[in-house]
C-alpha positions as CSV (number, residue, x, y, z in Angstrom):
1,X,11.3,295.5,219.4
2,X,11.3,296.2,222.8
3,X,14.1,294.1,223.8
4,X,15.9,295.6,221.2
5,X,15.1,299.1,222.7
6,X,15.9,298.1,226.4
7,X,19.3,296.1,225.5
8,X,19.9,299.7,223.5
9,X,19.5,302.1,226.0
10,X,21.0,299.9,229.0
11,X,24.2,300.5,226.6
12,X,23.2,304.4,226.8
13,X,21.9,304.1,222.7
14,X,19.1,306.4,222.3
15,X,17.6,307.9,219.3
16,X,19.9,311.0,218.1
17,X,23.4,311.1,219.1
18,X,23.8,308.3,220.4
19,X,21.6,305.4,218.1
20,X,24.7,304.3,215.8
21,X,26.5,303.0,219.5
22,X,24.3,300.0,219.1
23,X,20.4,300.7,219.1
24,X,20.7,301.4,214.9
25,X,22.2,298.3,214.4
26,X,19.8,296.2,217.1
27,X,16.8,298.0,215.1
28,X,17.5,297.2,211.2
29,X,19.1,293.6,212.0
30,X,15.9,292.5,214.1
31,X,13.3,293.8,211.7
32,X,15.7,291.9,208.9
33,X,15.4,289.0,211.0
34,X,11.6,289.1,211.7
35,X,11.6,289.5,207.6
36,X,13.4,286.1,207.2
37,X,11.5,284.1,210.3
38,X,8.0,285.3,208.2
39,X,9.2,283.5,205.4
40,X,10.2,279.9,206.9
41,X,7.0,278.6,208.8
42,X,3.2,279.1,207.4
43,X,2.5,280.8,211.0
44,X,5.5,283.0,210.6
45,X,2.7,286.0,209.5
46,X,-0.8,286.7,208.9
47,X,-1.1,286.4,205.1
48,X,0.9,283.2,204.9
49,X,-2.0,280.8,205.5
50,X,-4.2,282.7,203.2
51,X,-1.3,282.1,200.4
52,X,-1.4,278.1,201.4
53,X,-4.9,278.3,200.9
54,X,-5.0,280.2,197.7
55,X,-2.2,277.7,196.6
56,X,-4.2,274.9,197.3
57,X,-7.5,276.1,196.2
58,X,-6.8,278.3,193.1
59,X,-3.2,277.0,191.8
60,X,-4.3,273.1,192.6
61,X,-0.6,272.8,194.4
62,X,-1.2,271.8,198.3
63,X,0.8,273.6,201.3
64,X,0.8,272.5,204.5
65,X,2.1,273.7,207.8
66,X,4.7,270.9,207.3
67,X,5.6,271.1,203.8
68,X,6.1,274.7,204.2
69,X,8.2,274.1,207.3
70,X,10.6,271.8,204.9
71,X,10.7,274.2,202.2
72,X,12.0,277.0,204.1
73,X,13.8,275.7,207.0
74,X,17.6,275.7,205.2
75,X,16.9,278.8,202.9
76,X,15.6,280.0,206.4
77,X,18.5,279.1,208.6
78,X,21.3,280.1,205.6
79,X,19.6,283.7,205.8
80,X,19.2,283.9,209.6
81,X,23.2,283.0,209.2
82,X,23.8,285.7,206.5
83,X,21.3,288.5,206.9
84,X,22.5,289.8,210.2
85,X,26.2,289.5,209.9
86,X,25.9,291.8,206.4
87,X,23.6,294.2,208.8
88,X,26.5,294.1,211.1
89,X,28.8,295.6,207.6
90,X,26.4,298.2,207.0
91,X,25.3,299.5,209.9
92,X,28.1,298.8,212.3
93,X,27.5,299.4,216.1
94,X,29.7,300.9,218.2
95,X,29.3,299.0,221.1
96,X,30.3,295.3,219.9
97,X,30.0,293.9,223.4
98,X,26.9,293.4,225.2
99,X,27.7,291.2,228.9
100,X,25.6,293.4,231.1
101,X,22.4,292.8,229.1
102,X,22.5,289.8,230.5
103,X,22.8,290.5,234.1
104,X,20.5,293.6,233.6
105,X,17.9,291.1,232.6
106,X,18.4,289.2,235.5
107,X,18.3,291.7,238.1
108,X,15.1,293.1,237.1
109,X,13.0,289.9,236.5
110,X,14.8,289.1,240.3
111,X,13.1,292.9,241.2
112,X,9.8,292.1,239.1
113,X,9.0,289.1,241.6
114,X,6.2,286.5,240.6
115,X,3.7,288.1,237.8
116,X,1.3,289.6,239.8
117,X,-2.7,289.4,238.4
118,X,-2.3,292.0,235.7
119,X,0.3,290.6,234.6
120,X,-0.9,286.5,234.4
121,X,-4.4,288.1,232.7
122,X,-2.4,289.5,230.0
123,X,0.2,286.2,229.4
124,X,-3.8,284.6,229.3
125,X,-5.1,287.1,226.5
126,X,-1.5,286.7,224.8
127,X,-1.8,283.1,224.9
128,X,-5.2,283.4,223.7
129,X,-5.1,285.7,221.1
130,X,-1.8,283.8,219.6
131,X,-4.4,280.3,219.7
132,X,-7.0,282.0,217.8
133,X,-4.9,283.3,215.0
134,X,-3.0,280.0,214.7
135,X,-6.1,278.0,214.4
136,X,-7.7,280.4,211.9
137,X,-8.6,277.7,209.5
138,X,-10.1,275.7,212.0
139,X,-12.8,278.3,213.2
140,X,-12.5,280.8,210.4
141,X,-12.6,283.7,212.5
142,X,-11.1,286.9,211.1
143,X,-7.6,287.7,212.5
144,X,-9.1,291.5,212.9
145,X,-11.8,290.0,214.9
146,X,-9.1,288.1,217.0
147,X,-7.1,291.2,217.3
148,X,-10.0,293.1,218.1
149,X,-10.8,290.5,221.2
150,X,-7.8,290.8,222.7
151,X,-7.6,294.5,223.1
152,X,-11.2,294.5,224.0
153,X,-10.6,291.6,227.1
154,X,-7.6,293.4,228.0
155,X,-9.9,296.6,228.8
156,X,-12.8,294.8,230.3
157,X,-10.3,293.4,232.7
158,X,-9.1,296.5,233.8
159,X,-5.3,296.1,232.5
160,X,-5.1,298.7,229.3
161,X,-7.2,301.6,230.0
162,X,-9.4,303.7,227.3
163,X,-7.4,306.8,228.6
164,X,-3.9,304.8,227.5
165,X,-5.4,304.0,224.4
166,X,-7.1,307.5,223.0
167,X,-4.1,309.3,224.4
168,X,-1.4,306.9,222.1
169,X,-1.0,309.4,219.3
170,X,1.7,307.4,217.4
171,X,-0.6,304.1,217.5
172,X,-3.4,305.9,216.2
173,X,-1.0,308.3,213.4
174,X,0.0,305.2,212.2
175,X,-3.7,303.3,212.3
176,X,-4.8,306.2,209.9
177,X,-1.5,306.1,207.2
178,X,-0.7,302.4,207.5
179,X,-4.9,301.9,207.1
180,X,-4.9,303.7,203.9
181,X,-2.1,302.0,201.8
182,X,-3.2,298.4,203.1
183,X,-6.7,299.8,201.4
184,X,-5.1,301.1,198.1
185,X,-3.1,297.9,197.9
186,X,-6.4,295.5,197.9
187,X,-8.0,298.2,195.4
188,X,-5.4,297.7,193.0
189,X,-6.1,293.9,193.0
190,X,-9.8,294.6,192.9
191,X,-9.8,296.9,190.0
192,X,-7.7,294.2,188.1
193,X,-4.5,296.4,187.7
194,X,-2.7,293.4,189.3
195,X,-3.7,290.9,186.3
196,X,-3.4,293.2,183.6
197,X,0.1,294.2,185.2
198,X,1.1,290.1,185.1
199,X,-0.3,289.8,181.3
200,X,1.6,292.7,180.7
201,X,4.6,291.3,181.4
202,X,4.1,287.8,179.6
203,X,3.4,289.9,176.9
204,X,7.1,291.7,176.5
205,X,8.7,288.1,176.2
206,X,6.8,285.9,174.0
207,X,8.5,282.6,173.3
208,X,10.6,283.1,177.2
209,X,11.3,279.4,178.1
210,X,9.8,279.4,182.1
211,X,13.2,279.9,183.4
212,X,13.8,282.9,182.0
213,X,9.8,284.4,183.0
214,X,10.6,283.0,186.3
215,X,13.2,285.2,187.1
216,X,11.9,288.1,185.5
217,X,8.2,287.4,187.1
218,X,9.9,286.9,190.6
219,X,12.1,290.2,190.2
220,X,9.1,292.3,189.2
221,X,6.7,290.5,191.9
222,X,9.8,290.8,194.7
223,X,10.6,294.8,193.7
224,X,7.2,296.2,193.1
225,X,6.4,295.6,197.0
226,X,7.6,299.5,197.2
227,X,4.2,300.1,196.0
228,X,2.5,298.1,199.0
229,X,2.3,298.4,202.7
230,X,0.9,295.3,203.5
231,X,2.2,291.5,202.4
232,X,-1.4,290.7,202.3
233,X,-2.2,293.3,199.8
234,X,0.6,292.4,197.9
235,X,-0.2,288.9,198.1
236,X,-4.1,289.4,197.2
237,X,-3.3,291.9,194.1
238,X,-0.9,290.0,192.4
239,X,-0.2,285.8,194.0
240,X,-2.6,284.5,191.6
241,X,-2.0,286.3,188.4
242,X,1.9,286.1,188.8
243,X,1.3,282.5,190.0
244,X,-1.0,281.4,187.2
245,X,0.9,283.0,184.7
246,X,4.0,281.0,185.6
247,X,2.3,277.6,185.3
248,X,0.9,278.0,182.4
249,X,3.8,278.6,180.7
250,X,5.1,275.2,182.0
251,X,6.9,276.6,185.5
252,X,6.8,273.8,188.3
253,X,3.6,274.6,190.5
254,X,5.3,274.2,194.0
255,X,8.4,275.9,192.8
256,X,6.0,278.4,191.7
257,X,4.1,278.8,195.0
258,X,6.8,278.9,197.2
259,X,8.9,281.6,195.5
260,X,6.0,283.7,195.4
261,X,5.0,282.7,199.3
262,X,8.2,283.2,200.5
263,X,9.6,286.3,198.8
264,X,6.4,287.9,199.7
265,X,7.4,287.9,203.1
266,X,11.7,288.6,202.4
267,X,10.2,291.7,200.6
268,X,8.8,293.3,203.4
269,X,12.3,294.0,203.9
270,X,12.5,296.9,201.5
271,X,11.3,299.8,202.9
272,X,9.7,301.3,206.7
273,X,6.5,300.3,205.9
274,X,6.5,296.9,204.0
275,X,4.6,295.0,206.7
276,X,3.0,295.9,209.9
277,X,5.8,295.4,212.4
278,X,8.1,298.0,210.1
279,X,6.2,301.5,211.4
280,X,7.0,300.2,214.7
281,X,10.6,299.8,214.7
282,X,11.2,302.9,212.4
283,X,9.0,304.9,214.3
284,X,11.9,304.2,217.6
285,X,14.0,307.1,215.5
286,X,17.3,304.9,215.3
287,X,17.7,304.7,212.0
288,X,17.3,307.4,209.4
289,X,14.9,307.1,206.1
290,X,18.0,306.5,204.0
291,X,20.1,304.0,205.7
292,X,16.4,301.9,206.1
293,X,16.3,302.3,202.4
294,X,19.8,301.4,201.3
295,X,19.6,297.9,204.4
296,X,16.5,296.9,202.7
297,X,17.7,296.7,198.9
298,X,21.0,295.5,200.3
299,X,19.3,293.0,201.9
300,X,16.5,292.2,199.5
301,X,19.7,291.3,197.0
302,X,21.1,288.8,200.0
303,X,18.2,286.8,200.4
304,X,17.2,286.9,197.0
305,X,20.6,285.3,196.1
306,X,20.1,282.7,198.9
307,X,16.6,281.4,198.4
308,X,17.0,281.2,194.4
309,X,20.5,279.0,194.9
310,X,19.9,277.2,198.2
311,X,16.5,277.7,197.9
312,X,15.6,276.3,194.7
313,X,18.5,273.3,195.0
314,X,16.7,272.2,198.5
315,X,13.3,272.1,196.8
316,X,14.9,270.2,194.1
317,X,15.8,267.7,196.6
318,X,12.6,267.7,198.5
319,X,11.0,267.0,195.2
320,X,9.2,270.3,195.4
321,X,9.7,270.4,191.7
């Protein structure tokens, strides 16, 4: 996001006027992107391990880092084709030409010099934090916890100061907000509205063959994410009902797994707050409410088309099902 901004404004793109020259475009493409890159690899975001290890544990279907690689790496590549050029339709920039970026970039790393200490002890924490949250089966470590170290190494060492962080309104605005619906969402799954939701919809089409509940499950599961601001939360309330439901009523387990694994993340999509990394960019004032709106669901019908026809034919292939 803040390459996006920079590569923005050295074009004279701010927020207002002047966002739809390029920064609007650089803004909902990205986060698109970042949608799509969550879904192809197990370490693409925080929740995905946890749905390998629900897979494993509670639907009897083992994921790995490598099988999930396989599974989404052409669904993954097909959208990372797709996603941005129909981005580019709706939300055309002005500017269609970017050569300076380029040499802006090199000019000020040439300025910047070697990192200087401040600099090398947060690539350290970075590098760090990144190895903690990676390895999070391994040591079992909460990724709060490892987030939480980070920040707290970064002010110990003098970098981040506690004046930088009280004084950041915005991070702390969206701390409270963002907080509260990630809290609502795991409620929902605790009180058992989730389950009762999924057996709910089993129940309006008795006698479905699994083809037909698969699509209807997945459109329901995919859609109802405007309800969540978290993919964990959504992935807590509703993997395993949704998921259990399916197999049961004889849908393949790991095509079962992996369209609920993977459209969890391609859903985030939807709206300005579907995953944590949505505030942020929305929060940069490029793009209005509406046209965030109308990218998503224009978007959410993209990849949904590409992962349930490429999608489903490469896990045929792969013998995924």
């Amino acid at each position: 996001m803040p390459i996006a901004r920079s590569v923005a404004e050295l074009h004279g793109s701010y927020p207002g006027p002047t966002a739809a020259l390029l920064g609007s475009f650089l803004m909902t493409g990205v986060y698109q992107s970042i949608c799509v890159t969550a879904a192809m690899f197990m370490t693409g975001q925080a929740s995905n391990p946890l749905a390998a290890s629900i897979a494993t544990e509670t639907l009897h279907y083992p994921v790995t880092l490598v099988s999930w690689f396989v599974a989404g790496i052409v669904p993954g590549l097909c959208s990372l084709l797709i996603v941005p050029a129909v981005v580019y339709r709706l939300n055309p920039p002005q500017i269609r030409r970017t050569p300076e970026a380029r040499a802006f970039a090199a000019s000020e790393l040439t300025r910047m010099g070697p990192m200087d200490g401040a600099q090398r002890t947060v690539f350290l924490v970075f590098v760090a934090v990144c190895g903690l949250w990676v390895t999070t089966a391994v040591h079992h470590i909460d990724i709060t916890i490892t987030a939480l170290l980070g920040a707290v190494a970064l002010l110990l060492s003098g970098v981040l100061k506690w004046e930088q962080v009280a004084g950041n309104k915005a991070a702390w605005n969206l701390f409270i907000w963002y907080g509260g619906l990630v809290r609502l969402g795991h409620a929902l799954g605790d009180a058992g509205v989730a389950k009762a939701f999924a057996s709910g919809v089993a129940g309006m089409l008795p006698g479905a063959r699994w083809m037909v509940l698969l699509a209807v499950v997945l459109a329901i599961y995919f859609y109802s994410h405007y309800g969540f601001a978290s993919i964990t939360a959504h992935l807590l309330s509703m993997f395993v009902p949704f998921g259990s439901l399916l197999i049961v009523e004889g849908a393949p387990p790991g095509l079962v797994v992996f369209s609920l694994a993977c459209f969890t993340n391609l859903s985030a999509g939807l709206t300005h707050y579907g995953t944590t990394p949505a505030p942020m960019f929305f929060a940069q004032h490029y793009v209005s409410l509406r046209e965030w709106w109308k990218t998503g669901f224009v978007i959410s019908l993209v990849n949904l088309a590409i992962w349930s026809t490429v999608g489903f034919a490469w896990w045929k292939v792969i013998k995924v099902w």
